[in-house]
N, C-alpha and C positions, 0 to 999 in steps of 0.2 A: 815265709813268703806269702803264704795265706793270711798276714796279718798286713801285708803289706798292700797287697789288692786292696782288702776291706779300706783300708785307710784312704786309697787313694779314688776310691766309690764316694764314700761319703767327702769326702774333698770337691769330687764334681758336683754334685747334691748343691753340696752350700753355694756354688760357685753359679748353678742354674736358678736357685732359688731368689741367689740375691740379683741376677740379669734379671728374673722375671718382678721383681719386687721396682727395682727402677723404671722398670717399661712401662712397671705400671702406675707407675706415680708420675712421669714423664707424659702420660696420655692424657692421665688426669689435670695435670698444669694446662694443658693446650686446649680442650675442652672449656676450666673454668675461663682462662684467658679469651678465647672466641665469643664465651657467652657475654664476659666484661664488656668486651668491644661491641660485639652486636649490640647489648641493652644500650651501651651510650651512644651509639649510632643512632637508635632508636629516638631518645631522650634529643637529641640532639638537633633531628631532624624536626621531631614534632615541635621543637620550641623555635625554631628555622620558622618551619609553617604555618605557627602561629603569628610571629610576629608580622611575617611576609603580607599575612590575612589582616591584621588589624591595620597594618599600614594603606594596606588598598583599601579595607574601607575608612579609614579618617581620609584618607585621599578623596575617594567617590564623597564621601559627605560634604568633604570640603565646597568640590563645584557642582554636585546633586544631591543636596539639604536633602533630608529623607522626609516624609510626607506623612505626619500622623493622623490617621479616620478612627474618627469615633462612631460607631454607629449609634444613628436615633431610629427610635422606632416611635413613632404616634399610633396608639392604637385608638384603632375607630373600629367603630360595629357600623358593618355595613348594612345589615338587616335591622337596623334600629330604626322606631317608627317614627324621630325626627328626621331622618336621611332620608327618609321615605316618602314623608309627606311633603318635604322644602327639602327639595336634593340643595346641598351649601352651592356648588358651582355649577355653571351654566354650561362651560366646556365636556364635551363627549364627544363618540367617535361613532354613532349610531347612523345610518342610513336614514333617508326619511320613510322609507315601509316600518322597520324597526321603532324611529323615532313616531310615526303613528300609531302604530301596535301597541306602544308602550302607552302611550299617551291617549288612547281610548280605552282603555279599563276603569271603568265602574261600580264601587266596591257594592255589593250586594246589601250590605248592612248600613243603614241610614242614619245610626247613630255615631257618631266619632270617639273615637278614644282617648281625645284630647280636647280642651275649649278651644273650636273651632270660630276664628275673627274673620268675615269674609274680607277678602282685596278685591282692588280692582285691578287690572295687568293691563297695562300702557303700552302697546305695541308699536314699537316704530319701523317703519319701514324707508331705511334713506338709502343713499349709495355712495354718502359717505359723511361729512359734518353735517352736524346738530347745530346748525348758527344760535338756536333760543335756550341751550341749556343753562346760562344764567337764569334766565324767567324762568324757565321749567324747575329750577334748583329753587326756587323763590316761592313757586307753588306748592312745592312739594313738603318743603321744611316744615319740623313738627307732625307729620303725619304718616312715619316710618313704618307703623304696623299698618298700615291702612291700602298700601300700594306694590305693587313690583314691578318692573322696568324690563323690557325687551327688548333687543336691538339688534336688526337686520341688515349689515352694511353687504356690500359687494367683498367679495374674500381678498383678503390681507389688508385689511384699509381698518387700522386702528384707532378708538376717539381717543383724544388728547387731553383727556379729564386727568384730576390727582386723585388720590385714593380719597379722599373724602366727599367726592362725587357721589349723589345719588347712581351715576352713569356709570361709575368705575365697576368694572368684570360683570356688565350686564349685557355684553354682547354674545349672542349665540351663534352656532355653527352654521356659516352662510353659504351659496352657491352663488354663483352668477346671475342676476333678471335684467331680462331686456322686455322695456317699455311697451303694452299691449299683448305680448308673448305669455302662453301659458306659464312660464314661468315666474312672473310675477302673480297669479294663485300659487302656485308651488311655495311664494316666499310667505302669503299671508297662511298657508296651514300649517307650514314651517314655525311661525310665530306662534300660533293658537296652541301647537302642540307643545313647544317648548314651559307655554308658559300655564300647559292643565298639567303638569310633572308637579307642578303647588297646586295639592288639594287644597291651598285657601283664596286662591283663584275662582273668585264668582262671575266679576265680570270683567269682561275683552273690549277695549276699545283697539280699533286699527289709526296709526295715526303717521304723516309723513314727517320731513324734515323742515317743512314750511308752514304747521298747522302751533296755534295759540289754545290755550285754553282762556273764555271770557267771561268766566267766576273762578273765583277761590275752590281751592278744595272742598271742604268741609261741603260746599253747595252741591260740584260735581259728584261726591262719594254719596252724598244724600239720595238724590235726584239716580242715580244707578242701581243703588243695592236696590233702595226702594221700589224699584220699578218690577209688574207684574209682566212686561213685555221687553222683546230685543227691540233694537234700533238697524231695521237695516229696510236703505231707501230700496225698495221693488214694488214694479207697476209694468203693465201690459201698456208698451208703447207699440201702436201697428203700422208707426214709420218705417222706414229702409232700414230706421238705426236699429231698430229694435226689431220688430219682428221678421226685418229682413234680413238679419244676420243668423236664422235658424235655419239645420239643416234638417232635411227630411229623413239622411243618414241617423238621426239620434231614435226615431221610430223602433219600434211601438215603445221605447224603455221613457221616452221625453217628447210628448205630444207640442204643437205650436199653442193651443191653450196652456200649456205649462210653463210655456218661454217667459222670464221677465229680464226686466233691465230694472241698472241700477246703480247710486254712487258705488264706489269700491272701499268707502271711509265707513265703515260697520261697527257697532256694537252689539255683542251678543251675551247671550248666560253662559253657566257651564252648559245646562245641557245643550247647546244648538253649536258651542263649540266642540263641544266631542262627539257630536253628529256629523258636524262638516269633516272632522281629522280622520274619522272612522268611515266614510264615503271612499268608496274606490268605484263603485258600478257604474255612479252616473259622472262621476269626475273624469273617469276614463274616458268616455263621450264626447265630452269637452275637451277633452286633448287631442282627441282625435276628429271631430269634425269642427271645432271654434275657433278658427281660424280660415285666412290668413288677417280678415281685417274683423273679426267676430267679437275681441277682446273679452276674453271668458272673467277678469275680473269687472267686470260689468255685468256679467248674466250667470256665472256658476252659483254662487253665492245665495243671492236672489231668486234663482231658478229652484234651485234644490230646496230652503226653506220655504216657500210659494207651496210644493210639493207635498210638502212632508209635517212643516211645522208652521205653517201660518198664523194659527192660532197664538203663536209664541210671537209674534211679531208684530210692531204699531204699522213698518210699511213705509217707514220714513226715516230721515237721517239726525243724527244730533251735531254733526260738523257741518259749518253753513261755508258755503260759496257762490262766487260771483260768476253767472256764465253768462250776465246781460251782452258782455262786447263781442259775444262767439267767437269762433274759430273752434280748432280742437281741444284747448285749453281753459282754464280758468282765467278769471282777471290774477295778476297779481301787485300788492301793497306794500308799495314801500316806506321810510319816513314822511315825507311829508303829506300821507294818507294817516297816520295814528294820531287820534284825537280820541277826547275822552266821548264826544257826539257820535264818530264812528263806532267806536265799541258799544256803545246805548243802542244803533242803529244794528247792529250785527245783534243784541240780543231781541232786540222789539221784532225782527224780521221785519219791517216797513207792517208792523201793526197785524201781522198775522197770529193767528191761533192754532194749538194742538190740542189731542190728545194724551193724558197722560193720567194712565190706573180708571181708565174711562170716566175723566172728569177734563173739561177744557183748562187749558192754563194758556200762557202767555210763557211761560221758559218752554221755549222749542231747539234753540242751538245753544252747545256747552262748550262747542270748538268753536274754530274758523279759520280759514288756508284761502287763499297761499299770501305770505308774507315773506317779504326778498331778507335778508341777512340786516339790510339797511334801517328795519323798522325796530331792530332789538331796543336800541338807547330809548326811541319815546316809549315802547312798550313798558320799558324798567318803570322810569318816572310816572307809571301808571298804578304800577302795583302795589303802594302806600297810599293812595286815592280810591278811584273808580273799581279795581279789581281787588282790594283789601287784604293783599298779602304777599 
């Protein structure tokens, strides 16, 4: 009987061993099969989401081309001492305190660091076309290191040159001017300053949209560097016009012996233009009592070098005009005024004489204004003749 127990013990044995050997190989199947499935879900999915992706973007490409930027980079040294002494563009975003600040510095050291060619800087002041830039482009040819160009229009009013304009990108950052109003001085210091930023800026003429030059360059460049003195018309007139436009508000800083009057069409050096841009005490003056009928570009100018730098000055103008017929204006010239006898007549000044390096001469006027739009065509035909360029 005891053989019979044992026998049916180990009977159960085998009989639990081999349920638990199933269960366990049965858990194991369900396990790998879960994982089979998951991973291909997985694979499945991702290659779903890929294609889904590449579909929408050939899609989007298709109606939104994609945009390929390359970057450029131009490097420039902004501290380099050609940026420095000839900034390349005219365009900035300086205030005019800034824009004078900058523009009266001095450098201490008299000798340059580079062969120094003086220019002369051509200041125009219009308010809007240049009717003569043909002539002017005709004067100017061949004398590219000799000159630099300024241009003062009324804000958004662009000239209509092509790039191979002496004019083209030689307009600078303008404001509004109203006629006799302090703010046309604001536009001539405006010019002076833009154009001492070229240390090779020696001399400044002011010139409008209706003034000629009646020599060649080569004569006018001579006749300028050359000269020991500015060109700017001032004299003590003790009419209404003149010394009756001072006020006694300018006391004690601007006495009535110091008043002058005087054309507004100026030539100056470097240093009396970075005298006038560096002036704030007595300019301030003039803004504030030179008006309402005073016209400070007739007496600031004049008044402050009279002042300060006389010495530097002949006292008189080198742009001629006509003020025989009066009124408030000039004569002004149109075609059938340009003859080659007028232009003789405009340099002879009706037989007058100057100074000049304190020796008398006979060239006294290098400009002359005003000329309407209508006088271009005989001016041209002039300039293979009488004007020689």
């Amino acid at each position: 009987m005891k053989s019979s127990l044992t026998a049916r013990a180990d009977e159960g044995v085998n009989r639990t061993s081999g349920s638990g050997s199933k269960d366990c190989s049965h858990g194991l199947i369900k396990v790998v099969t879960f994982l089979v499935i998951f991973i291909a879900g997985v694979v499945l999915g991702l290659s779903a989401s890929m294609h889904i992706t590449q579909r929408y973007s050939s899609t989007t490409e298709l109606f939104f081309p994609p945009a390929h930027y390359t970057a450029v980079f131009k490097e420039e040294d902004c501290f380099s001492i050609g940026n420095f002494i000839n900034p390349s563009q005219l365009t900035h975003h300086m205030t005019d305190e800034e824009l004078f600040w900058r523009a009266s510095m001095v450098p201490k050291k008299t000798d340059f660091p580079y062969k120094r060619v003086p220019k002369v800087a051509f200041l125009f002041l219009t308010r809007g076309p240049l009717p003569f830039i043909p002539f002017w482009e005709r004067f100017f040819h061949g004398h590219e290191d000799l000159y630099s160009i300024y241009v003062h229009t009324l804000p958004g009013y662009k000239l209509n040159v092509n790039q191979t304009s002496a004019f083209y990108g030689r307009q600078i950052p303008s404001q509004n001017v109203r006629w006799g109003s302090p703010e046309l001085t604001d536009a001539e210091k405006r010019l002076l300053a833009n154009a001492l930023l070229d240390f090779s800026n020696e001399r400044f003429i002011l010139l409008s949209e209706s003034c000629i030059p009646v020599y060649n360059f080569p004569t006018i460049y001579k006749y300028l560097i050359g000269s020991t003195q500015s060109f700017v018309d001032s004299y003590d007139d003790p009419s209404r016009y003149g010394r009756g436009r001072y006020s006694r508000n300018m006391l004690p800083h601007i006495k009535l012996a110091d008043w002058r009057k005087g054309s507004q069409w100026f030539e100056v050096n470097r240093i009396l233009a970075v005298n006038i841009v560096a002036d704030t005490k007595y300019y301030d003056l003039f803004r504030k009592y030179c008006r309402p009928s005073c016209y400070p570009d007739e007496h600031y100018i004049q008044t402050y070098i009279n002042m300060f730098n006389g010495q530097l000055n002949s006292n008189r103008s080198v742009t001629w005009v006509d003020w025989s017929r009066g009124g408030p204006h000039p004569a002004t010239f149109g075609a059938v005024d340009v003859t080659e006898d007028f232009i003789r007549d405009i340099r002879d000044g009706n037989g007058t004489t100057c100074e000049y390096n304190s020796k008398e001469t006979t060239i006294c006027y290098l400009f002359a204004r005003k000329f309407a739009p209508t006088a271009l065509e005989p001016l041209m035909n002039l300039t293979s003749t009488l004007l020689k360029f």
